[in-house]
SENU-813243 format. One record per residue: residue in three letters; x, y, z negated of N, C-alpha, C in turn. Coordinates in steps of 0.2 Angstrom, whole numbers, padded with zeros to 4 digits, always signed. Each point is the difference from the previous one (the first is absolute). Layout:
% SENU-813243
ALAXYZXYZXYZ
...
END
This chain:
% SENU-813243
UNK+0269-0079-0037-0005-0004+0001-0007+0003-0003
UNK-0006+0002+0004-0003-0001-0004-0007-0005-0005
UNK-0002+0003-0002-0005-0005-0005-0005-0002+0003
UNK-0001-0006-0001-0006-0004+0004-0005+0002-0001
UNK-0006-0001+0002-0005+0003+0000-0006-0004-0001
UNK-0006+0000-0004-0005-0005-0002-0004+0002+0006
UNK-0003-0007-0001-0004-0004+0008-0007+0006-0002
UNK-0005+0002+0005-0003+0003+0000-0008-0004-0002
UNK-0004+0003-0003-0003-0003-0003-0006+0002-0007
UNK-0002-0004-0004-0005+0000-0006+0006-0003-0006
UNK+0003+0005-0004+0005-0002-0005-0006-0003-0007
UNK+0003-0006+0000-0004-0005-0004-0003+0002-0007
UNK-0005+0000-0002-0004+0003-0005+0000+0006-0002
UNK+0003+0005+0007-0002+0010-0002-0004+0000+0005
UNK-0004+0006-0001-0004+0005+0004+0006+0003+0007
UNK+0003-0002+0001+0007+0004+0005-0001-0005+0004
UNK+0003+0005+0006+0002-0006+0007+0006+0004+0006
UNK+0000-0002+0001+0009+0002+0005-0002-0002+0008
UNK-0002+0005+0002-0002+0002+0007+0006+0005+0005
UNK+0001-0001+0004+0004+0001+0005+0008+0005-0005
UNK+0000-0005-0005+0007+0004-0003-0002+0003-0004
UNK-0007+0003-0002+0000+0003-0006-0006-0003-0003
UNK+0002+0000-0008-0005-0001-0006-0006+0004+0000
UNK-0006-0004+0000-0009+0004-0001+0001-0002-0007
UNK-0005+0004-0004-0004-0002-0003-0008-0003+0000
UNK-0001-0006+0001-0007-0001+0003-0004-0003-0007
UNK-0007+0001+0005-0007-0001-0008-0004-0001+0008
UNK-0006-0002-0003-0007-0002+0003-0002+0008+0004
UNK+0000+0004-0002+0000+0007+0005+0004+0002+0006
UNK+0004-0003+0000+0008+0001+0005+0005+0002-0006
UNK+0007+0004+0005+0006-0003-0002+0002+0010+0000
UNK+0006-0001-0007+0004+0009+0003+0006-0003+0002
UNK+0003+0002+0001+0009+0001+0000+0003+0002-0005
UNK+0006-0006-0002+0003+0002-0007+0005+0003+0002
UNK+0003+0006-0004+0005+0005+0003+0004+0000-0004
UNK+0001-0002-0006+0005+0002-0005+0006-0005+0001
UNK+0005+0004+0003+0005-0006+0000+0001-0004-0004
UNK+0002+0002-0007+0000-0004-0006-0004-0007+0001
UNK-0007+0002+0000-0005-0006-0003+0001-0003+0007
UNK+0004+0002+0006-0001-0004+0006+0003-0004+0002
UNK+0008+0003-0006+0007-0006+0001-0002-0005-0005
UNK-0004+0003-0006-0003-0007-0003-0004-0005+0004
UNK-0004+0003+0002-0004-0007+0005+0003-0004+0004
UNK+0006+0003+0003+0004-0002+0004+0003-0006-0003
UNK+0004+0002-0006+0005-0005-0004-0005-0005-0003
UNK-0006+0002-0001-0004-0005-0003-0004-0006+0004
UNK+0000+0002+0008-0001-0005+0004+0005-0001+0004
UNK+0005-0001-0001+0007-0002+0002+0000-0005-0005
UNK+0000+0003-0007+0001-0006-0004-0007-0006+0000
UNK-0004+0002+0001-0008-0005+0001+0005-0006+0007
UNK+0001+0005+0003+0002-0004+0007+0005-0006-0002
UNK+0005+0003-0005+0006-0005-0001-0003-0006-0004
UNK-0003+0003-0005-0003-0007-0004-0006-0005+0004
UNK-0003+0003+0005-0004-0006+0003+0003-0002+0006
UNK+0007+0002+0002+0007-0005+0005+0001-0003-0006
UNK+0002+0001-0006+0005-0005-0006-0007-0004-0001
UNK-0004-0002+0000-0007-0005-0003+0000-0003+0005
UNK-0001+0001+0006+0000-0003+0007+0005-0005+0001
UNK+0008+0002-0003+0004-0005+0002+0001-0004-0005
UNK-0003+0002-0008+0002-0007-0005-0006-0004+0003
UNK-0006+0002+0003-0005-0004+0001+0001-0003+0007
UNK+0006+0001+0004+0003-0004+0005+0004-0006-0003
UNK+0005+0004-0004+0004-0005-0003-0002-0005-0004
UNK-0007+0000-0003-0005-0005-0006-0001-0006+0005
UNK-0002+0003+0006-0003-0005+0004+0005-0004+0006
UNK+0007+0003-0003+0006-0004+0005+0002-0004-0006
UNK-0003+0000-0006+0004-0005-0007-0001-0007+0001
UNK+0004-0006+0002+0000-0005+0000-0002-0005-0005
UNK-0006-0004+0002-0005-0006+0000+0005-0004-0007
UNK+0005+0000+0001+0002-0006-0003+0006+0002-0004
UNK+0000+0000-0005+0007+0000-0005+0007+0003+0001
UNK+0005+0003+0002+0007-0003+0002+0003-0004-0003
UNK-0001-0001-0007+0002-0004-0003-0001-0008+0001
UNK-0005-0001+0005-0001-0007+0002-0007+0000-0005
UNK-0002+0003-0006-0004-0004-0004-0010+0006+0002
UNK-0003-0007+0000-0008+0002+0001-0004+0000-0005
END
């Protein structure tokens, strides 16, 4: 099996973005291509995990709002 893959996109507070599969480095001039496999399986693992943690906040903030009005306990 292999490894999922992060959504493509603007990775949340870097200068980087992920364009048709591969990581740019982008700035207000344009953008290069990041080559270094190293530093590309890190971006990779780092917006995989970005992506895990705003599904895991997304669901306690579903669950917050499914928490019942009223006591189990019977008491108000």
């Amino acid at each position: 099996m292999s490894a999922p893959t992060p959504q493509q996109g603007r990775l949340a507070h870097a200068p980087v973005v992920l364009r048709g599969g591969r990581w740019r480095l982008d700035c207000g001039a344009g953008s290069i291509p990041a080559s270094d496999p190293a530093f590309t399986a890190a971006l990779d693992d780092f917006a995989l995990s970005m992506a895990a943690a705003d599904r895991a906040v997304a669901n306690l903030l579903i669950r917050q709002d499914e928490v019942p009005s009223v006591d189990p306990g019977g008491q108000q």
